[in-house]
C-alpha positions, 0 to 999 in steps of 0.5 A: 639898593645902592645908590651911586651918587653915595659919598663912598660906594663899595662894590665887592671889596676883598682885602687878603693878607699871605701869612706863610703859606696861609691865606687870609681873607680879611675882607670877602666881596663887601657891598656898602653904601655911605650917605653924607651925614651917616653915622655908622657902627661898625661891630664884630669880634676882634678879627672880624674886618672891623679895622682893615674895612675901615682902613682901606675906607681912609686909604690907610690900607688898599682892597686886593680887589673890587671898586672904591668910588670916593664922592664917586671917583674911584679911589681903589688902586690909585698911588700913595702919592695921591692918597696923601692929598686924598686923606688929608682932604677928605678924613680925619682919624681917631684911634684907641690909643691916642697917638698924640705927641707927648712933647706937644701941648694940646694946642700944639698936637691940634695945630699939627693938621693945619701945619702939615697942609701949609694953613699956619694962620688958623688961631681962631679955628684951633680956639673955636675946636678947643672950646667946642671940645672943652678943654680951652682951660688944658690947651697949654698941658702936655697929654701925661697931664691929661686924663684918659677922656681928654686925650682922646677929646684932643685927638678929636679935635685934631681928626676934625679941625681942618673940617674933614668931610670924613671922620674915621674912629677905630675903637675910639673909646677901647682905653676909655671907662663908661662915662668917658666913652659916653661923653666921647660919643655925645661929642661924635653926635654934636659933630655929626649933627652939627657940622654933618660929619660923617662918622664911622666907628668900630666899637664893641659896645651895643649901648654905643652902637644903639646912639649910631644913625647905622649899625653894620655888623662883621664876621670873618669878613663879611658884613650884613646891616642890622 
């Protein structure tokens, strides 16, 4: 049963692409229920909506159809302009492949976040997020001086170091072996429990998924929960 006091509550959300002449239902009439604190695995095939789900969750993509209520507000159709304030308000987000700017240092790839929202004197909150991460000792390195597991553990620290509400993680650990996927997933679950970050996650690993408080399965589009 849907509750309608969920921090995110999706009603029939459909998202279709043109390709040519062909129509791609990427997303068919989704129903899901987000709580506070949940930390939720999103699984399914490549193709299966995992991404654009969770794109159009973060603003980073808009349904073509249904109703979107953010902390019961509806989000669906409103402008980029207001995203902007809505993303940097409400998530934080993770992807496989990084992103961090190669000429910055760890510390300085951190720091982006709080620059970009005007916070400049934060230097005991950038510290507290880099020892809570573990790497205090790298904070000076660049990211070609890193190892897989400590790029994608700053990338973390910069999702979550302005205190988002929200943590968005699209294939978190798809670049990563074993034991860092591992130690990247006890890192989500000291977030999530510690600080109650709600956490979704695409992944294509069931040994991850099972550490998941949810599991929501994909395919063509459509989902169910397992």
């Amino acid at each position: 049963m849907k509750n309608p006091n969920s921090l995110i509550l999706l009603t029939k959300i459909s998202k279709n692409y043109h390709r040519g002449n062909e129509t791609v239902h990427a997303l068919q009439e989704v129903d899901l229920s987000i709580e506070r604190g949940d930390f939720i695995a999103f699984m399914g095939a490549s193709g299966s909506g995992k991404s654009t789900l969770l794109n159009v969750i973060g603003g980073l993509d808009q349904c073509s159809s249904g109703s979107y209520l953010l902390n019961g507000v509806e989000v669906s159709k409103v402008p980029e302009k207001k995203w902007i304030y809505l993303r940097r308000q409400w998530f934080g987000y993770v992807f496989q492949s990084f992103h961090l700017i190669p000429t910055l240092t760890v510390k300085e790839n951190i720091e982006l976040p709080l620059l970009f929202a005007g916070k400049q004197k934060l230097q005991d909150k950038i510290h507290n997020t880099l020892v809570e991460i573990g790497l205090d000792h790298r904070m000076n390195h660049l990211p070609s001086q890193l190892s897989g597991g400590e790029m994608q553990r700053t990338a973390i620290a910069r999702a979550v170091v302005h205190n988002p509400p929200i943590l968005i993680a699209d294939e978190p650990t798809g670049n990563l072996d074993s034991e860092n996927a591992t130690m990247i997933f006890r890192l989500f679950q000291t977030l999530n429990q510690k600080h109650n970050i709600t956490i979704l996650c695409a992944t294509h690993d069931p040994a991850l998924a099972k550490q998941c408080s949810r599991i929501v399965l994909m395919k063509d589009g459509t989902m169910w929960e397992e």
